[in-house]
Backbone as JSON Lines, residues from 0, in Angstrom:
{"i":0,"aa":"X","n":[0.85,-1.18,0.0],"ca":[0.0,0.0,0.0],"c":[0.89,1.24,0.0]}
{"i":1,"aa":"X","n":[0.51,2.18,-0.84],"ca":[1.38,3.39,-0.65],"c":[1.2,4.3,0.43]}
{"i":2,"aa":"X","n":[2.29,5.07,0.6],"ca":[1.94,5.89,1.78],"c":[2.41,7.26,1.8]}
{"i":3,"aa":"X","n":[1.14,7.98,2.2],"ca":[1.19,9.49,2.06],"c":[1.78,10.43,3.12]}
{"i":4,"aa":"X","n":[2.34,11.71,2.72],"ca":[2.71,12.24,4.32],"c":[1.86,13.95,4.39]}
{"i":5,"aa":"X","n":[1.63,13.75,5.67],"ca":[0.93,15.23,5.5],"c":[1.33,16.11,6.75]}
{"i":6,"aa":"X","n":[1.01,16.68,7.37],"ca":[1.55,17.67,8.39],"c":[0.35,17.37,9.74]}
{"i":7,"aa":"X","n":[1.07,17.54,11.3],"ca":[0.2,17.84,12.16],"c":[-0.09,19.53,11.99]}
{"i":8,"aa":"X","n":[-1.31,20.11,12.06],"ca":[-1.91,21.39,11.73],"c":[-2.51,22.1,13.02]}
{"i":9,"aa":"X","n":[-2.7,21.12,13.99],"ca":[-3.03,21.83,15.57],"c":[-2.95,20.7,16.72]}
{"i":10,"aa":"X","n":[-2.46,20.95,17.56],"ca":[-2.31,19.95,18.96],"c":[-3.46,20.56,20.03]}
{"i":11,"aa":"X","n":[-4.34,19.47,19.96],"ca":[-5.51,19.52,21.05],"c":[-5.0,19.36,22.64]}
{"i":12,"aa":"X","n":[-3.86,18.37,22.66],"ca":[-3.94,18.06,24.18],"c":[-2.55,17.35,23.84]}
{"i":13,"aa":"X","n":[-2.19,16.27,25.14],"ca":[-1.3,15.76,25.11],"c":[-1.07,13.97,24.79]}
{"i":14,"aa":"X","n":[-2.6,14.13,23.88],"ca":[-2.88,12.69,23.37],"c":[-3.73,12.76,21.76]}
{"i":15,"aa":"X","n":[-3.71,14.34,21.55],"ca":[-4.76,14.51,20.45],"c":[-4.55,15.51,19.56]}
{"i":16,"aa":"X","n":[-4.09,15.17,17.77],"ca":[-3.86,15.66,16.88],"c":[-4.76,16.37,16.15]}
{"i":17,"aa":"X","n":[-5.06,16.96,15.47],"ca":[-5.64,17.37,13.61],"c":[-4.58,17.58,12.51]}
{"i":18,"aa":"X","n":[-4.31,16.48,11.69],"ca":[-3.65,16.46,10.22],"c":[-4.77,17.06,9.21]}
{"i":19,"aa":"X","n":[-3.68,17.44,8.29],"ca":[-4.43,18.19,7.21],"c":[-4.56,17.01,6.31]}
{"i":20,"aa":"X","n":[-4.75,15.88,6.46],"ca":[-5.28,14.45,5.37],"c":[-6.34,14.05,6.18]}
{"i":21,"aa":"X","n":[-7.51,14.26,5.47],"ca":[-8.89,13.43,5.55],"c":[-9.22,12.37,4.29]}
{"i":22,"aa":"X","n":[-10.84,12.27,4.43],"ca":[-11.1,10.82,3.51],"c":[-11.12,11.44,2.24]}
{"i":23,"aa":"X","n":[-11.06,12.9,1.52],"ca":[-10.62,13.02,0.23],"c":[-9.1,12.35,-0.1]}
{"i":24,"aa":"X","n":[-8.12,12.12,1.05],"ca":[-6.88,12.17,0.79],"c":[-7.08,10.1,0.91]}
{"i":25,"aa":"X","n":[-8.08,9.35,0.92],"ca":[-8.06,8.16,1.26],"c":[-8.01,7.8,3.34]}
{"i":26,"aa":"X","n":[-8.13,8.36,3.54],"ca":[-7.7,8.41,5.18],"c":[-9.29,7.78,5.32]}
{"i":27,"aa":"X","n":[-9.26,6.88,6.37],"ca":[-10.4,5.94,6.88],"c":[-10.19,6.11,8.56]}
{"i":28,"aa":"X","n":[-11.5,5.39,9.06],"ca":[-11.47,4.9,10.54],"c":[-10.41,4.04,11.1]}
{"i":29,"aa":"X","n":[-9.38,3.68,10.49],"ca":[-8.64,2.71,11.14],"c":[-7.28,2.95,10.02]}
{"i":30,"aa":"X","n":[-7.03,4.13,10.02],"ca":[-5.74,4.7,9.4],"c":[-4.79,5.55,10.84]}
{"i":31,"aa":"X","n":[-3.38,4.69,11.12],"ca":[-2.94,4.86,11.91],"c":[-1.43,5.91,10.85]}
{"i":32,"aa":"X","n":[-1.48,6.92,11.77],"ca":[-0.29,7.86,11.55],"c":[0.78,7.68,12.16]}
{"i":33,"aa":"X","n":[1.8,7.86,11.29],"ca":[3.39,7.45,12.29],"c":[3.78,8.72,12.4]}
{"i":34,"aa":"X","n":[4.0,9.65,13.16],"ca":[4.47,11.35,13.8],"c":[5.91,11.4,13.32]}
{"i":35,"aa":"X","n":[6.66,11.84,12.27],"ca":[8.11,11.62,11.99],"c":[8.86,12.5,12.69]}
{"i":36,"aa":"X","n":[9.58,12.44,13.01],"ca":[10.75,13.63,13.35],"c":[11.78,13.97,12.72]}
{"i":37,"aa":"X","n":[12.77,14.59,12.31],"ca":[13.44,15.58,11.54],"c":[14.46,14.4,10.88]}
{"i":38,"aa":"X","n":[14.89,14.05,9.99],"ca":[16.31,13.52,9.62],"c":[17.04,13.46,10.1]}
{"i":39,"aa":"X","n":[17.17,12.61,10.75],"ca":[18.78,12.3,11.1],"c":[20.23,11.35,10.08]}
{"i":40,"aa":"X","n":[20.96,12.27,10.01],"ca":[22.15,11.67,9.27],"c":[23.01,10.67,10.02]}
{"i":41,"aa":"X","n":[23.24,9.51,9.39],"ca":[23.8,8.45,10.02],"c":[25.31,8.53,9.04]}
{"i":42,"aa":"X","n":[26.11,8.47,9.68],"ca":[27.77,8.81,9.67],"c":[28.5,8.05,10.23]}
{"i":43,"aa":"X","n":[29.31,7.11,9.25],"ca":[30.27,5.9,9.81],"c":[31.41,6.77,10.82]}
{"i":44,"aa":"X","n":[31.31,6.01,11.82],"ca":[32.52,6.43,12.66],"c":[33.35,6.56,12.67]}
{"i":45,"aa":"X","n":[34.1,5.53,11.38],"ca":[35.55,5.24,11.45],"c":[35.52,6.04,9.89]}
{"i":46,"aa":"X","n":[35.29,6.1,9.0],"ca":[35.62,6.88,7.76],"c":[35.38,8.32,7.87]}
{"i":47,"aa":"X","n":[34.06,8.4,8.69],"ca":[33.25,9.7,8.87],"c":[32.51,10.0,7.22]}
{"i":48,"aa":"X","n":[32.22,8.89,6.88],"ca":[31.6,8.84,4.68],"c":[29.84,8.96,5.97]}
{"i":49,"aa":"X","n":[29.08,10.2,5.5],"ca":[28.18,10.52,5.14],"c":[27.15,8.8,4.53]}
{"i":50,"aa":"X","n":[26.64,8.18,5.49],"ca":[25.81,7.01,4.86],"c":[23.89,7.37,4.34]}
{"i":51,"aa":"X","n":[23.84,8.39,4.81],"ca":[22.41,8.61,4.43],"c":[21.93,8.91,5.72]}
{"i":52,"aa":"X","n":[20.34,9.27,5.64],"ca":[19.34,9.69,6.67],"c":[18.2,8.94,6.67]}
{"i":53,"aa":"X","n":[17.73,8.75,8.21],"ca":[16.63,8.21,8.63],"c":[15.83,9.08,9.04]}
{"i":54,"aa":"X","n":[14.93,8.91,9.12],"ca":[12.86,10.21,9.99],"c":[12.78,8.19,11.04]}
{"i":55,"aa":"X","n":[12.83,9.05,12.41],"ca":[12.59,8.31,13.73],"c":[11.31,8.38,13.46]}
{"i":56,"aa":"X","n":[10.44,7.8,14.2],"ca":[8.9,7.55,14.53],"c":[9.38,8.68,15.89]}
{"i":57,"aa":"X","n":[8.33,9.67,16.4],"ca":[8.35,10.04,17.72],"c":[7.28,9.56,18.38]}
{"i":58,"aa":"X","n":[5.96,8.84,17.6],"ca":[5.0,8.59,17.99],"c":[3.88,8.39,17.02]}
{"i":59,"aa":"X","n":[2.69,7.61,17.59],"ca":[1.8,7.08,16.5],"c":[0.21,7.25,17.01]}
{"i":60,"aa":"X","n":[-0.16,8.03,16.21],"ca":[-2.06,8.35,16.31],"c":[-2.91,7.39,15.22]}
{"i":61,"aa":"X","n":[-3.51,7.18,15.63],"ca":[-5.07,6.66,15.13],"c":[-5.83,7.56,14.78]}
{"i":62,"aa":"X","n":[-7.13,7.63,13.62],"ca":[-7.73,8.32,13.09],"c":[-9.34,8.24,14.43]}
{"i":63,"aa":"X","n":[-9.68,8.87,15.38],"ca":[-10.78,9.32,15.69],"c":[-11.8,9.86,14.87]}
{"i":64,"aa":"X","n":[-11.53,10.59,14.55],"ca":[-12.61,11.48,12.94],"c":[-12.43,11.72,12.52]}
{"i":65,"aa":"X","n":[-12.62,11.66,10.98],"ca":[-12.33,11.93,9.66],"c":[-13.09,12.93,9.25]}
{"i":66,"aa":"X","n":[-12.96,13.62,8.67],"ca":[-13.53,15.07,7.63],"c":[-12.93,14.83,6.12]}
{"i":67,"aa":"X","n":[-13.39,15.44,5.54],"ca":[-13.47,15.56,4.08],"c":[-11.76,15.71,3.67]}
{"i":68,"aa":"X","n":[-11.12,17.16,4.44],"ca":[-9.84,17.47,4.18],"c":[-9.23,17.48,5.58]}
{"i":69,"aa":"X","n":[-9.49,16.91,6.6],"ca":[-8.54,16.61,7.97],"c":[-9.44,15.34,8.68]}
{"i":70,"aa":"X","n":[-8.16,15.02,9.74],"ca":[-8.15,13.86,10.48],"c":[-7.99,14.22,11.45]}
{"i":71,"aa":"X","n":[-8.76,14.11,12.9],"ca":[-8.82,14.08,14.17],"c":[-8.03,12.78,14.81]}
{"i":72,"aa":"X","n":[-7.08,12.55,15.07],"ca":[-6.29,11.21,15.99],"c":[-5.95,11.46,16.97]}
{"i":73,"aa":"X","n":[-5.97,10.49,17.69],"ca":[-5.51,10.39,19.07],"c":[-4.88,8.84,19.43]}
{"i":74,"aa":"X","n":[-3.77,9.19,20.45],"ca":[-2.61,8.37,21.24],"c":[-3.43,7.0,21.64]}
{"i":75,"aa":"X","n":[-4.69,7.24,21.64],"ca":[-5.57,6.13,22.48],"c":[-6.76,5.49,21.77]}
{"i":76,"aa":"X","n":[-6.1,3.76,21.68],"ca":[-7.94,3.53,20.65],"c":[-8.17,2.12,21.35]}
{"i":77,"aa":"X","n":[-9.09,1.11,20.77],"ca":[-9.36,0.32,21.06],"c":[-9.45,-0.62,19.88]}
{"i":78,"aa":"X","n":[-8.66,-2.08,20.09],"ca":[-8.4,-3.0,19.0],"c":[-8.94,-3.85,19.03]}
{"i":79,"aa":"X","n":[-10.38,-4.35,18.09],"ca":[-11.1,-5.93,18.54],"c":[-10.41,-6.85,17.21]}
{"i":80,"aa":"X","n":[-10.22,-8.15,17.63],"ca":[-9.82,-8.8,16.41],"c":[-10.78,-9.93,16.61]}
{"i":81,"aa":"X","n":[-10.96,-10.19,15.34],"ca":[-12.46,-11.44,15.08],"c":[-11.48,-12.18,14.71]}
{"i":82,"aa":"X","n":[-12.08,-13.82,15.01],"ca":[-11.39,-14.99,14.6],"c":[-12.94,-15.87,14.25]}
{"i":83,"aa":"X","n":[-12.8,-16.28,13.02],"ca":[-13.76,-17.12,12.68],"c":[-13.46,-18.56,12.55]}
{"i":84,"aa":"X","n":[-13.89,-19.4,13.59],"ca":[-13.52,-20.74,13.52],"c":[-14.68,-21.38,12.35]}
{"i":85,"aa":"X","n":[-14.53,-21.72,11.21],"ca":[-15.25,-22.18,10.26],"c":[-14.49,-23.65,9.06]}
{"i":86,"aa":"X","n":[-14.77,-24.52,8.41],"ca":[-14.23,-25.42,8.12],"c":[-13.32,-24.73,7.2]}
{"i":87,"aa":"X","n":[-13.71,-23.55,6.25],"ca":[-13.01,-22.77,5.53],"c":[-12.22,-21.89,6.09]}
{"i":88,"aa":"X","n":[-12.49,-21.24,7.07],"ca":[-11.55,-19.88,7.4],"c":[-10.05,-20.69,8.2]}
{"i":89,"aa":"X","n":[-9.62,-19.52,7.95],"ca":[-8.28,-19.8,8.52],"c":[-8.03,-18.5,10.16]}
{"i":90,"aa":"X","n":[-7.2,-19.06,11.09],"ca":[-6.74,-18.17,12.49],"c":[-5.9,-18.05,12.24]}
{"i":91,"aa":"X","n":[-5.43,-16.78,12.3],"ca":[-3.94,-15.7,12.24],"c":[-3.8,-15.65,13.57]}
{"i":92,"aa":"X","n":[-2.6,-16.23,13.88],"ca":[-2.06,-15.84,15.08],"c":[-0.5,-14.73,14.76]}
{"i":93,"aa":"X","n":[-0.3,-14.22,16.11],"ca":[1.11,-13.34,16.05],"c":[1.84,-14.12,17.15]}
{"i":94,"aa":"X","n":[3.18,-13.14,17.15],"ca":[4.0,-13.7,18.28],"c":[4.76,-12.61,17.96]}
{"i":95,"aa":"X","n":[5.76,-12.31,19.61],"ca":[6.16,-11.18,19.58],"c":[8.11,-11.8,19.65]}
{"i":96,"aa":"X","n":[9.01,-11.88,18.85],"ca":[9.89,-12.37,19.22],"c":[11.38,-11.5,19.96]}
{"i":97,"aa":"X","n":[11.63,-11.55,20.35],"ca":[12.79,-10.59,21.08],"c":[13.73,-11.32,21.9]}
{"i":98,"aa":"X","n":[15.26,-10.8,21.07],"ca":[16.23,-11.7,21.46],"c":[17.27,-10.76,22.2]}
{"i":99,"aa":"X","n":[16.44,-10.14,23.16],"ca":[17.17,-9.57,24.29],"c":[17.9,-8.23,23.92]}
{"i":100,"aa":"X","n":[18.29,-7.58,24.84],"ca":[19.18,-6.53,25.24],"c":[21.03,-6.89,24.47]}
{"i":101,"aa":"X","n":[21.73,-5.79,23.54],"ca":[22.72,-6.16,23.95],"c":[24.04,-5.69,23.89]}
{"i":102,"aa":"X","n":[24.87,-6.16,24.62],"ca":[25.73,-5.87,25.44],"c":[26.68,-4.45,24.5]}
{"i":103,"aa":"X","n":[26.32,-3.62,24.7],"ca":[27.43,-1.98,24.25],"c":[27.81,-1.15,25.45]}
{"i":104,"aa":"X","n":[28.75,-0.89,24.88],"ca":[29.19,0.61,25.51],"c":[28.85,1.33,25.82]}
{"i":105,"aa":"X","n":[28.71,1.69,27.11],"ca":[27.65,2.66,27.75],"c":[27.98,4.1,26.94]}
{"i":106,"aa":"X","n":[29.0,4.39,26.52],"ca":[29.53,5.69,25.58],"c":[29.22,5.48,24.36]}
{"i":107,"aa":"X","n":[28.94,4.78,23.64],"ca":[28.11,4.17,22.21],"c":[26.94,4.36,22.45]}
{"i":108,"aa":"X","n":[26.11,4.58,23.13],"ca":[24.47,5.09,23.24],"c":[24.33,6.01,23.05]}
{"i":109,"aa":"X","n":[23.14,6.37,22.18],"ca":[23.11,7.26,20.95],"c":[21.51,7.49,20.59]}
{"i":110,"aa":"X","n":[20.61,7.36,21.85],"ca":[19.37,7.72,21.37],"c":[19.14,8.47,20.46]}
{"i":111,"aa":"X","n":[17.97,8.14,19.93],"ca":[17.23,8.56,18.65],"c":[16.69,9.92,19.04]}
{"i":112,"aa":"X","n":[17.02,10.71,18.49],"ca":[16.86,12.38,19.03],"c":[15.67,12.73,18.86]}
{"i":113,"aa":"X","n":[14.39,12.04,17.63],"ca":[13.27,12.64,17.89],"c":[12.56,12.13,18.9]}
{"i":114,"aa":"X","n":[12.58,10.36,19.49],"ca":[12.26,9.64,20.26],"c":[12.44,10.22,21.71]}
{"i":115,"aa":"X","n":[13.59,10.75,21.97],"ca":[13.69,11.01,23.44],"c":[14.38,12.6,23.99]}
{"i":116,"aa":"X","n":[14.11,13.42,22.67],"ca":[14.38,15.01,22.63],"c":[13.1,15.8,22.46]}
{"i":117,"aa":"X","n":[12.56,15.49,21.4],"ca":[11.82,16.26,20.95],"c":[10.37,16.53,21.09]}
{"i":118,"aa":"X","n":[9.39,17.26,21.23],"ca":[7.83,17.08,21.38],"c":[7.03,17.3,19.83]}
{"i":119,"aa":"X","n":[6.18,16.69,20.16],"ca":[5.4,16.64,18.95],"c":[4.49,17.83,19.03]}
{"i":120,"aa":"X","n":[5.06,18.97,17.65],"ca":[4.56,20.26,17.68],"c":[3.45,20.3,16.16]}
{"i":121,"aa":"X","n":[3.07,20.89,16.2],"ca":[2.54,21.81,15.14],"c":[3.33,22.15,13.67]}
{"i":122,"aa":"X","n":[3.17,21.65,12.79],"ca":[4.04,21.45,11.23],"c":[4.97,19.86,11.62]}
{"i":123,"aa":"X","n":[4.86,19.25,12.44],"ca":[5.28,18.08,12.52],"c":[4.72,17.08,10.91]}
{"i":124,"aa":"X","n":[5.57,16.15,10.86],"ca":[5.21,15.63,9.53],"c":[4.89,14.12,9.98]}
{"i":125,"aa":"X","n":[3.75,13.95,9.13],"ca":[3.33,12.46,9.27],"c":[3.18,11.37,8.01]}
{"i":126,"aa":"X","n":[2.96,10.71,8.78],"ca":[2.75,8.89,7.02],"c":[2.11,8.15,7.71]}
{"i":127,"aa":"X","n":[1.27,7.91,6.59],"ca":[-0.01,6.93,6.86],"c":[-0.33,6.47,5.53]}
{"i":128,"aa":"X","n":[-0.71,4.77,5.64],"ca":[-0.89,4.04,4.03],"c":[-1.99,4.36,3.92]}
{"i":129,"aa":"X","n":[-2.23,4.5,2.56],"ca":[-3.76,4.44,1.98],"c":[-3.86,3.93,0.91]}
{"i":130,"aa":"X","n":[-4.58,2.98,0.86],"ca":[-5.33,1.9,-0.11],"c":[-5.32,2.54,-1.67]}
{"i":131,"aa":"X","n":[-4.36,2.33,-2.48],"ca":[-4.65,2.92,-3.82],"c":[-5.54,2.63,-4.87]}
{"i":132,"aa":"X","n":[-6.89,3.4,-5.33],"ca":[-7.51,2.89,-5.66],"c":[-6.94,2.26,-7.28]}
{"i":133,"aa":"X","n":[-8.06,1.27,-7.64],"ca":[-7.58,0.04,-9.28],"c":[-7.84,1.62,-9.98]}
{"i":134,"aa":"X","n":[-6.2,1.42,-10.74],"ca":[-5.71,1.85,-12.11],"c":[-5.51,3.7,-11.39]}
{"i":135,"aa":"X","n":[-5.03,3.77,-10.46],"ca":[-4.83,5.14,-10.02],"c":[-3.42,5.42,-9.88]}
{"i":136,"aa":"X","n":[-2.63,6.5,-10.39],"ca":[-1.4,6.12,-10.11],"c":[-1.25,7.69,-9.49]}
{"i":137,"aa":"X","n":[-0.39,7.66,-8.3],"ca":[0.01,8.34,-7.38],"c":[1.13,9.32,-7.74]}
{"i":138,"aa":"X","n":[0.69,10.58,-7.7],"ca":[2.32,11.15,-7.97],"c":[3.04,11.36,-6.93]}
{"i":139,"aa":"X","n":[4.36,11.71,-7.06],"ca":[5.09,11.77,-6.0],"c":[5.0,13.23,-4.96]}
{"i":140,"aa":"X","n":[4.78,14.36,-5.91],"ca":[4.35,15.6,-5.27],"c":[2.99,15.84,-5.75]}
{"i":141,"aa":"X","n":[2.11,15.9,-4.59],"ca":[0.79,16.82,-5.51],"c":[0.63,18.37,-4.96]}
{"i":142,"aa":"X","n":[-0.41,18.91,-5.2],"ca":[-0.37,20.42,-4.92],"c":[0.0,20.81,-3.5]}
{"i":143,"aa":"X","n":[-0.64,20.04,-2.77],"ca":[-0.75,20.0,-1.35],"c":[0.66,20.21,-0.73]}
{"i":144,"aa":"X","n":[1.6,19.72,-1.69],"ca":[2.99,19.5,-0.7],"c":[2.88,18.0,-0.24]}
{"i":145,"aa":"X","n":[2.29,17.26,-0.29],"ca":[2.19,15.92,0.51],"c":[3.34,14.51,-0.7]}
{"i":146,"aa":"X","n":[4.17,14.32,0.07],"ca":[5.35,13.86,-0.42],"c":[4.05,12.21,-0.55]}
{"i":147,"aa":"X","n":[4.63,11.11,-1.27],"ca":[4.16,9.56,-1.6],"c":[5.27,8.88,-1.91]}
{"i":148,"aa":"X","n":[5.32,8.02,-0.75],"ca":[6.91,6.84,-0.9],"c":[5.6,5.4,-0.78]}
{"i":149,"aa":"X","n":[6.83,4.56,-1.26],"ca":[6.06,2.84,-1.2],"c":[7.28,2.63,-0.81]}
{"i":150,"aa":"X","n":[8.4,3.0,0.11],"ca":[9.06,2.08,0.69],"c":[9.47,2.66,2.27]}
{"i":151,"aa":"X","n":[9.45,1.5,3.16],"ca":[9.74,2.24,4.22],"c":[10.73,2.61,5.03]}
{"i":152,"aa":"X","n":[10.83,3.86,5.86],"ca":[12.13,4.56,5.58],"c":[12.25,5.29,7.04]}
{"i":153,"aa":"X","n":[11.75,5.31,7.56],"ca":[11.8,4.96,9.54],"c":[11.79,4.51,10.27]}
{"i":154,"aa":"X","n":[12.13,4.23,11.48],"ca":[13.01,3.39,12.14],"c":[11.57,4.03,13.52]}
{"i":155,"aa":"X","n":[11.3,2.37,14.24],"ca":[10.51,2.9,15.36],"c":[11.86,3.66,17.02]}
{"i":156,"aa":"X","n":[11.46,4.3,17.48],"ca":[12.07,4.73,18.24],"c":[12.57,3.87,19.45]}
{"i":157,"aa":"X","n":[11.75,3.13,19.78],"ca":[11.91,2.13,20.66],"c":[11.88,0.43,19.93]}
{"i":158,"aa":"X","n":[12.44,-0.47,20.64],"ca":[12.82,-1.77,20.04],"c":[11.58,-2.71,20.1]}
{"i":159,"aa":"X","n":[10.42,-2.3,20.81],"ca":[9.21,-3.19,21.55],"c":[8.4,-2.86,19.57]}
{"i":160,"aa":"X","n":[8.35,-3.86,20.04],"ca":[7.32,-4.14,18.24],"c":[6.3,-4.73,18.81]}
{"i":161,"aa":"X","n":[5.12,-4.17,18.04],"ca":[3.52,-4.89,18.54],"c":[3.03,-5.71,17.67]}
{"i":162,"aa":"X","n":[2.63,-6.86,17.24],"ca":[1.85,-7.5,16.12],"c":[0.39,-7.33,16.33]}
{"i":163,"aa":"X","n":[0.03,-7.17,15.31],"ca":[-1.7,-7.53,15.98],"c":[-2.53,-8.71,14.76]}
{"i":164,"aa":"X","n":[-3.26,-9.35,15.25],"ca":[-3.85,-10.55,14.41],"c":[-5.23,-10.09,13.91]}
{"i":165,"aa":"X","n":[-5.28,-10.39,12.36],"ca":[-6.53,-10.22,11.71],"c":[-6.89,-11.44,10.99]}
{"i":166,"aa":"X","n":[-8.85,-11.46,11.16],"ca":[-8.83,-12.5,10.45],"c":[-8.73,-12.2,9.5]}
């Protein structure tokens, strides 16, 4: 699925957004936003060769309400997953795997600067997939300013990964 980026446009509280992408932009009830934070340049240590840049996750909203041209999200939702036991259907299960902590240099720690510096303000930039509709092709800039990548290109801030199971 491709994925669009658009801007946070006002901070309600300390759990609650408005982006300027609503359901003209494809945005639905269950379109989750990843909050990016600024580029960071990653730079070999030992050459000092310039390797490229990553956008950290600082944080991730859910769509509360949708409008035509904005999205209401918030920090907090609720996830039901259906499992249909039937001779045909099939159960998706997850599992969370994690192979520990490990062992560096307490002087080699190097938090992720949007993760554990920065607050999530106002012109903050976001990405969220949206379902492309048959035979539509996406440009990369449209009027809006809203950039469209299909590959992904941020790094979560923290190491805890969540799965969630659908039927």
């Amino acid at each position: 699925m491709p994925k669009i980026r658009g801007r946070i446009i006002r901070v309600i509280d300390n759990r609650t957004v408005i982006i300027n992408l609503g359901g003209a932009d494809g945005i639905g009830s269950s379109s989750e936003f990843s909050i990016l934070g600024a580029p960071e340049t990653i730079i070999d240590p030992l050459t000092g060769e310039e390797l490229g840049e990553v956008s950290v996750v600082k944080g991730k909203v859910r769509a509360s309400q949708v409008h035509e041209k904005f999205t209401i999200a918030s920090t907090k939702w609720r996830v039901v997953n259906l499992q249909h036991v039937q001779a045909l259907s099939q159960i998706f299960t997850t599992r969370d795997v994690d192979q520990g902590e490990l062992l560096v240099e307490g002087g080699d720690l190097k938090p992720w600067k949007a993760q554990t510096e920065q607050p999530v303000r106002v012109g903050d930039e976001v990405e969220v997939e949206v379902a492309a509709q048959p035979g539509e092709e996406l440009e990369a800039e449209r009027d809006t300013g809203q950039e469209v990548s299909e590959e992904p290109d941020e790094l979560e801030g923290d190491s805890g990964d969540s799965t969630e199971g659908h039927a």
